[in-house]
N, C-alpha and C positions, 0 to 999 in steps of 0.2 A: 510458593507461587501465588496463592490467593492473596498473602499478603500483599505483593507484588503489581498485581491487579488492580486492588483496592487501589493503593497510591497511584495509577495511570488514571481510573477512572475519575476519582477525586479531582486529579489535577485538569482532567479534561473539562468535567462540570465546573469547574474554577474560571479555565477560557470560556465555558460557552458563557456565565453567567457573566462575565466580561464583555464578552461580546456585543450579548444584548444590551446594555446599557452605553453600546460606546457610542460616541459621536461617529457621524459619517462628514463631516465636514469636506475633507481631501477624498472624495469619493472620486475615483474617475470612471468614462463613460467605458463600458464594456466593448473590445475591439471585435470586430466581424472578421470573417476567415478561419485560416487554418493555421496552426501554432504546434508547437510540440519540442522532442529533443531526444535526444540517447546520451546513454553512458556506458563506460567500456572501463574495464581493469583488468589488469592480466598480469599475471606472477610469473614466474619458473624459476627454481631454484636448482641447482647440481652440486653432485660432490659425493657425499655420502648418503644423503638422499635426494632422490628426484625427485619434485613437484611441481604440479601447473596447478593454478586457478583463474577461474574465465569467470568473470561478471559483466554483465551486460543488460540493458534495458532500454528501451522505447515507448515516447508516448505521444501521440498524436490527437490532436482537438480539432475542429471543426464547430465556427460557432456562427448560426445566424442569427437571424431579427427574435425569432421563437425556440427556436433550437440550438441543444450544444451536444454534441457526440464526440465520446472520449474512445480510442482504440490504445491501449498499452499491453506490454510484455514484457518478459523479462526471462534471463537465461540463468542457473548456477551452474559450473561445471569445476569439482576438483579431482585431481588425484593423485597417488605419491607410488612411486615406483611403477608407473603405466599401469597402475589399476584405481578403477576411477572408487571412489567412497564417499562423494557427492553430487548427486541429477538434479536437478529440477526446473520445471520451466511451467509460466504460471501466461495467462493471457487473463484480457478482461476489456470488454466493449459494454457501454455507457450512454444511455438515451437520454437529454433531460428537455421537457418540456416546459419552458417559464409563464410562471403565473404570475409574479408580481415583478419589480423589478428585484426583489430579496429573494420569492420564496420559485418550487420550481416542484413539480412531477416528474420521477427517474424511475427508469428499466434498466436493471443492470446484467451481466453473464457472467461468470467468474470460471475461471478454468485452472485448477491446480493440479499438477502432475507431478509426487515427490520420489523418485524412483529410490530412497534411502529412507523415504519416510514411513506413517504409519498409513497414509492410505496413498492410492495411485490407480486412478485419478479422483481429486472431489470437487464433482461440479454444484454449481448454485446459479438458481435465478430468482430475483429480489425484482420487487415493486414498492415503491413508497414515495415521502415526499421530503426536501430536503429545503434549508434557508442558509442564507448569508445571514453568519450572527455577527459579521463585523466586516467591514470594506474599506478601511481608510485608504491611505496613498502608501503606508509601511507595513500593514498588517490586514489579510487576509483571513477569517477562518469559517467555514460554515460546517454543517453538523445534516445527517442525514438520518432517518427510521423509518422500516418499510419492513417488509414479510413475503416471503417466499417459499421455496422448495429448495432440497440438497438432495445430493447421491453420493454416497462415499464409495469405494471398493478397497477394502482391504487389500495392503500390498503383501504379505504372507498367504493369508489363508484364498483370497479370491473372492471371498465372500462382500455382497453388495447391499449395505442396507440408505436407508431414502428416511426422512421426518422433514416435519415443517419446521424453517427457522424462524426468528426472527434477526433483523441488519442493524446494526448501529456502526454509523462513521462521524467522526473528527478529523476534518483535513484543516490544516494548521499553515501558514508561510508567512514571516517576517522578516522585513528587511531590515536588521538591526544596525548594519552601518552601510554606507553606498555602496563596496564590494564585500560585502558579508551577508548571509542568508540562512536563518534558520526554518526548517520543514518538520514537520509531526503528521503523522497519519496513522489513525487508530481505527481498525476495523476488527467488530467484534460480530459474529455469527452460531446464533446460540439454537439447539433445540434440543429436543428429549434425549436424543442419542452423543450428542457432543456438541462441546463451545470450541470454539476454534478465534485464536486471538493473533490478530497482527498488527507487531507496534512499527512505524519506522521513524527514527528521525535522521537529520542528516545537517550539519553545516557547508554551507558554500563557500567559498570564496572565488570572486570573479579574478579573472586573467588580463580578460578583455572582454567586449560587448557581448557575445557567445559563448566563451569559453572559460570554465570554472573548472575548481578541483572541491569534490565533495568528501566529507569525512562522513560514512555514514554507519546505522548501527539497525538491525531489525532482530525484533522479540516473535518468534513462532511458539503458540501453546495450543493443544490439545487434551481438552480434562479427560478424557478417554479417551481410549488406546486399546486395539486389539491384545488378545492372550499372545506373547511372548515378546511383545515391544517393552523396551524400559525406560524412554526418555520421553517426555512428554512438551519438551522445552527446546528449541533449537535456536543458536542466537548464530551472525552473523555480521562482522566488523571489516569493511571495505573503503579504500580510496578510488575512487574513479574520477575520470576526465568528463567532464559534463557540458555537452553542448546544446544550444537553444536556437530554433529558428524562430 
């Protein structure tokens, strides 16, 4: 898994160092308002086994002259013969105050609830400061670090412990053909008691103006883990319907 690591981070330092040096030539001008979109996928299977799986997510932006405010969530739900063996449901609101027209001051909240996982719930709240390392007309990416506070609660024992993290993010989007779309988002939260790592990517493909179909993949790590947990790694491969206002 470290290995593993390594190569995400690597490649991330690869974009940002990309970043920084790209031209902004095709830069366009930041839209005002409010933007967002959901996604939705849903399985069931019958016969000799039953199974449903519910994927779902939301994300809402809000952007003025000064300000941009993110509201997102997201839902997992499986289970195979009506007993569920996967919960979780994650929200996350997002302050950011612009400084330059690249760089910007963010408050973030994170709210993780894994009802299968090792803790439920671990909440964070992060401060820091975050830039556009790249803005073309095809390619998006900026990079955030900043420092905070965490609360875990063990989902076994009940037990709650708290340290100071530190945040790192890489959020990634490119348009690599007019109906094609590649997304990255790497968010890493580390402190004394656990690093907590989530990778996602995802390709698009549009339909029509609004409506895409996403192929997506997300990496969950935890380098500790409570006494009687054994997986410290949860990966997840999903098609959803993706729509954009």
């Amino acid at each position: 898994m470290r290995d593993l690591l390594k190569v995400m981070l690597a490649g991330s330092m690869i974009l940002m160092s990309t970043g920084v040096f790209a031209q902004d030539d095709a830069e366009e001008e930041t839209k005002l308002g409010w933007s967002g979109g959901g996604e939705l996928g849903f399985v069931k299977t019958t016969g000799n086994t039953d199974s449903t799986a519910l994927n779902a997510a939301l994300e809402f932006v809000r952007t003025t002259e000064n300000w941009r405010y993110r509201f997102a969530g997201t839902a997992l739900i499986t289970a195979e013969d009506g007993t569920k063996d996967n919960e979780r449901y994650t929200a996350e609101a997002q302050a950011d105050r612009k400084l330059s027209e690249k760089s910007y001051l963010f408050g973030v909240y994170r709210y993780d609830a894994d009802k299968f996982g090792s803790y439920d719930p671990s909440q964070t709240a992060t401060v820091g400061y975050g830039r556009e390392l790249m803005n073309s007309e095809n390619h998006v990416l900026k990079g955030e670090i900043g420092a905070g506070y965490r609360s875990q609660k063990e989902t076994i024992s009940g037990n709650t412990e708290s340290d100071a993290i530190l945040r790192f993010l890489l959020d990634d989007a490119w348009q690599i053909l007019p109906t094609t779309a590649w997304t990255n988002r790497l968010l890493i939260e580390t402190g004394s008691n656990n690093t907590f790592t989530q990778w996602n990517t995802g390709i698009l493909v549009a339909m029509t103006n609004k409506l895409s179909v996403k192929l997506g993949f997300e990496l969950r790590n935890n380098t500790d883990i409570p006494p009687g947990e054994t997986e410290k790694t949860d990966t997840q491969t999903s098609v959803n319907l993706v729509y954009k206002f």
